[in-house]
C-alpha positions in Angstrom: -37.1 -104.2 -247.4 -33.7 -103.6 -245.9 -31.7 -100.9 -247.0 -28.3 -101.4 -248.1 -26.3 -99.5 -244.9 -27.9 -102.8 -243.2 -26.6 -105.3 -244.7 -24.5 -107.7 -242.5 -20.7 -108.3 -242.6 -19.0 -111.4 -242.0 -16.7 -111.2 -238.4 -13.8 -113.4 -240.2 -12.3 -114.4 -243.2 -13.8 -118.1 -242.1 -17.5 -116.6 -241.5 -17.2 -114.7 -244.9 -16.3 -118.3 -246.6 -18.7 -119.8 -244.4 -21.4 -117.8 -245.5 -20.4 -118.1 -249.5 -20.6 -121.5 -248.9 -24.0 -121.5 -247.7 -25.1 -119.6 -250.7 -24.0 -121.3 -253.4 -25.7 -124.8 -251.2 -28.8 -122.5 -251.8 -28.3 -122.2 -256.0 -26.2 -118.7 -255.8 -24.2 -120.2 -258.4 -23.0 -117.2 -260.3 -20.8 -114.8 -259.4 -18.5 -111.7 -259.7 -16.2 -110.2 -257.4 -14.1 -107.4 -256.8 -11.9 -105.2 -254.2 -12.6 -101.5 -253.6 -11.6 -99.2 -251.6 -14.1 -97.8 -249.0 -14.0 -94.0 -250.2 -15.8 -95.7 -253.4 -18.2 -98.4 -251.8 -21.2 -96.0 -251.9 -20.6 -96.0 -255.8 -20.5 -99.7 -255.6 -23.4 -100.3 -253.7 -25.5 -97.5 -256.0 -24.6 -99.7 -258.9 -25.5 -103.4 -257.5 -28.7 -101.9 -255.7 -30.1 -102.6 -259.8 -30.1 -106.9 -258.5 -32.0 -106.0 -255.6 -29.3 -106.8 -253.0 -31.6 -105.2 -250.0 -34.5 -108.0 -250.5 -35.1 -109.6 -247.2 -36.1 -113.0 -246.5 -40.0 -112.9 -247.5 -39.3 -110.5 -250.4 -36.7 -113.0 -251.8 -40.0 -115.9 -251.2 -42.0 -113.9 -252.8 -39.3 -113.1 -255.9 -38.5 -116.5 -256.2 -42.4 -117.7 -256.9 -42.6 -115.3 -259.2 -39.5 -116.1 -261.5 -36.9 -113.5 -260.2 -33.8 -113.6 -259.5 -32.5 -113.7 -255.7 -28.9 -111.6 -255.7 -26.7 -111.6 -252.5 -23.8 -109.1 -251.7 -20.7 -110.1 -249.3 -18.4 -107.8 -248.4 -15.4 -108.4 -246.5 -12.6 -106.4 -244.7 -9.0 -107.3 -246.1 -7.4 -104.3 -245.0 -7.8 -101.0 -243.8 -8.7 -98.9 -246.7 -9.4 -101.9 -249.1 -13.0 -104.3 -249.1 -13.1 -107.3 -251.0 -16.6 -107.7 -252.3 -18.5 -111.1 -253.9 -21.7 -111.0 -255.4 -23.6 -114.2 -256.3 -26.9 -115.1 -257.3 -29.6 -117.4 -258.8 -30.6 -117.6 -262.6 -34.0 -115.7 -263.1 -35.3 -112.5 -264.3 -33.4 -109.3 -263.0 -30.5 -111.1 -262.0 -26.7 -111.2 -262.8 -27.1 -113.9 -266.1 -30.2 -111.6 -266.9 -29.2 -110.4 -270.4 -31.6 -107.1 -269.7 -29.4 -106.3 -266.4 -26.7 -103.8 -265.9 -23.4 -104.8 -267.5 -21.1 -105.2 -264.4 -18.5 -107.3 -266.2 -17.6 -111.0 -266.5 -20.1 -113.4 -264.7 -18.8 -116.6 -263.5 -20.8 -120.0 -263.1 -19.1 -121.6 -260.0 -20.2 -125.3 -261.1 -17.9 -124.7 -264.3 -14.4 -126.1 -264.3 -12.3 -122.9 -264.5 -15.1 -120.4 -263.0 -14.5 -121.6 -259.4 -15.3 -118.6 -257.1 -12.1 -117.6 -255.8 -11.3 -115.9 -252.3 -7.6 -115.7 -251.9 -6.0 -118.7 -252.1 -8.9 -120.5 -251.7 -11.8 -121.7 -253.9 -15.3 -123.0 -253.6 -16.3 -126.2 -256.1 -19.0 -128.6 -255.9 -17.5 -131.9 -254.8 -18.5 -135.4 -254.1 -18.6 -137.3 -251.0 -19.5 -140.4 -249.0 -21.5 -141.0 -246.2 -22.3 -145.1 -245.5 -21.0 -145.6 -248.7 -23.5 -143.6 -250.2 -22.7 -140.8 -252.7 -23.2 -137.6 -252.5 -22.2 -134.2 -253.4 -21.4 -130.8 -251.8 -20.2 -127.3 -251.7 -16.4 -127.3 -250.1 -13.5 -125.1 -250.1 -10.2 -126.3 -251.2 -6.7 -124.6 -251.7 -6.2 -123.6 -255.3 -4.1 -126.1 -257.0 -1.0 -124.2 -257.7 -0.8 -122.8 -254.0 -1.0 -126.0 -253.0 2.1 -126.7 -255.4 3.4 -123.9 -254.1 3.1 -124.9 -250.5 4.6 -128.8 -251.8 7.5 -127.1 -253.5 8.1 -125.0 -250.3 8.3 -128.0 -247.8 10.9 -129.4 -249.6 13.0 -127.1 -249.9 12.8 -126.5 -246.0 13.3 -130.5 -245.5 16.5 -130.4 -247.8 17.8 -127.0 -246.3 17.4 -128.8 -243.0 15.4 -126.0 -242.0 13.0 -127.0 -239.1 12.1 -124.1 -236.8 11.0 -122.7 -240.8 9.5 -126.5 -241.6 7.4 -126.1 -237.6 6.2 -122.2 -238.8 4.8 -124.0 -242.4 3.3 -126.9 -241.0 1.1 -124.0 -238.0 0.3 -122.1 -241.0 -1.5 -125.1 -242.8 -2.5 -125.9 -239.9 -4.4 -122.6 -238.9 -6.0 -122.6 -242.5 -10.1 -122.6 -242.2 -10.0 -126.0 -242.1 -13.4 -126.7 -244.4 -13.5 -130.4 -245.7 -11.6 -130.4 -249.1 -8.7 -127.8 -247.4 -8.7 -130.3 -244.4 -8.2 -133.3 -246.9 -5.4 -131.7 -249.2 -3.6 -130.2 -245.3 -3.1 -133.6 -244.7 -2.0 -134.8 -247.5 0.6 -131.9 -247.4 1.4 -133.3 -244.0 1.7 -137.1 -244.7 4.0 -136.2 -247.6 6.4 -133.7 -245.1 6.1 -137.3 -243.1 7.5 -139.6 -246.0 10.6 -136.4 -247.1 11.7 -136.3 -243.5 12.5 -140.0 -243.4 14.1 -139.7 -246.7 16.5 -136.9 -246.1 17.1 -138.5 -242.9 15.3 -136.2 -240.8 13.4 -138.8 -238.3 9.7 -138.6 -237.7 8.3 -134.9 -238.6 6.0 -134.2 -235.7 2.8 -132.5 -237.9 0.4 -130.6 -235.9 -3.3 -132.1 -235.3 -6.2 -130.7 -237.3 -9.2 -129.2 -235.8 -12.3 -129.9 -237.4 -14.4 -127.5 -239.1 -18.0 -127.0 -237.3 -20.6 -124.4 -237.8 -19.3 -120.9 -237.0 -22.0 -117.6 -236.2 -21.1 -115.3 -239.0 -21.7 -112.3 -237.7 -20.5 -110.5 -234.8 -23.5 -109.5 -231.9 -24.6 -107.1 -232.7 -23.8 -107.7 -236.1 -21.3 -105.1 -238.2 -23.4 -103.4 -241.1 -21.7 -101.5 -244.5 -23.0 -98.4 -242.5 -19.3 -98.5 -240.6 -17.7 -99.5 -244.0 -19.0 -96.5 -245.8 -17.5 -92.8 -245.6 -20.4 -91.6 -247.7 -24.5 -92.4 -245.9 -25.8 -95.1 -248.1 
């Protein structure tokens, strides 16, 4: 079993989505989340060592044949005093939906319209998609709908205000968002529709930068970052 001081940190905002990603692909479908500071994240930890955060990779085997619940925490740097922290986890005994478990507030289901797990201005669904003409579904991040409102409502007012060099600092911000498959889509949608206002405010051809594409990232730095450096207080 690990101990909690070893559990791995994401490198990136993109790795920490990455890995969220990959968790709810594996059935982690409910979740809560929360930001604390680091002079409290040994109180935190204490409290969510009750879902058996520390299980590694047999133990979570072994859990899982026999009914339990498998519990995952993620915590992520968003400044310097302050941690963003998700947990997520299957249904089964011991786990967050578990109605025997620790009250740790509101659980979400992230397959529920409305219970999305949120990080930032981002949030993770289960979407469909094609390949060959074939449907499918799959676990994507997207912008949340009223940033990306937000973010419509902005452009124009740049376009009207004939304000480029603001309009070319916009468009590299999109641009530079982790560009996972549904934000990719709805970037360049944001990007065709800067396209169509330029030409109708007589502003020529809007020159839009050209998307990466999203491909499998390492999460973790080498050798990886632990919540041992996160935590004033030994774990």
């Amino acid at each position: 079993m690990l101990a909690a001081r070893n559990i791995k940190i994401p490198k990136n905002q993109t790795a920490a989505m990455q890995l969220l990603q990959l968790y709810m692909q594996s059935g982690h479908y409910y979740w809560i989340s929360g930001v604390v500071a680091r002079t409290k994240l040994h109180r935190l930890v204490a409290k969510l060592n009750a879902f058996r955060i520390t299980r590694d990779a047999p133990g979570r085997a072994y859990d899982k044949a026999k009914g339990l619940a498998s519990t995952h925490l993620v915590v992520f740097e968003q400044g310097d005093d302050e941690l963003l922290w998700f947990l997520v986890g299957t249904a089964g005994k011991g786990g967050l939906i578990d109605p025997e478990q620790a009250d740790i507030g509101t659980i979400y289901d992230s397959r529920l319209a409305g219970q999305h797990l949120r990080f930032k201005h981002y949030e993770l669904l289960h979407a469909e998609k094609r390949i060959k003409q074939v449907r499918d579904t799959t676990w994507t991040w997207r912008i949340a709908p009223q940033r990306v409102k937000e973010h419509e409502a902005f452009i124009v007012q740049l376009i009207r205000q004939r304000d480029m060099d603001g309009l070319n600092t916009e468009l590299t911000a999109l641009a530079a968002m982790p560009q996972f498959s549904g934000v990719r889509g709805q970037v360049l949608k944001l990007f065709a529709e800067t396209k169509k206002l330029g030409l109708k405010f007589k502003q020529g051809e809007v020159a839009v930068p050209t998307l990466p594409y999203m491909t499998r990232m390492s999460i973790y730095t080498e050798p990886a970052k632990t919540l041992s450096a996160l935590c004033e207080v030994a774990l």
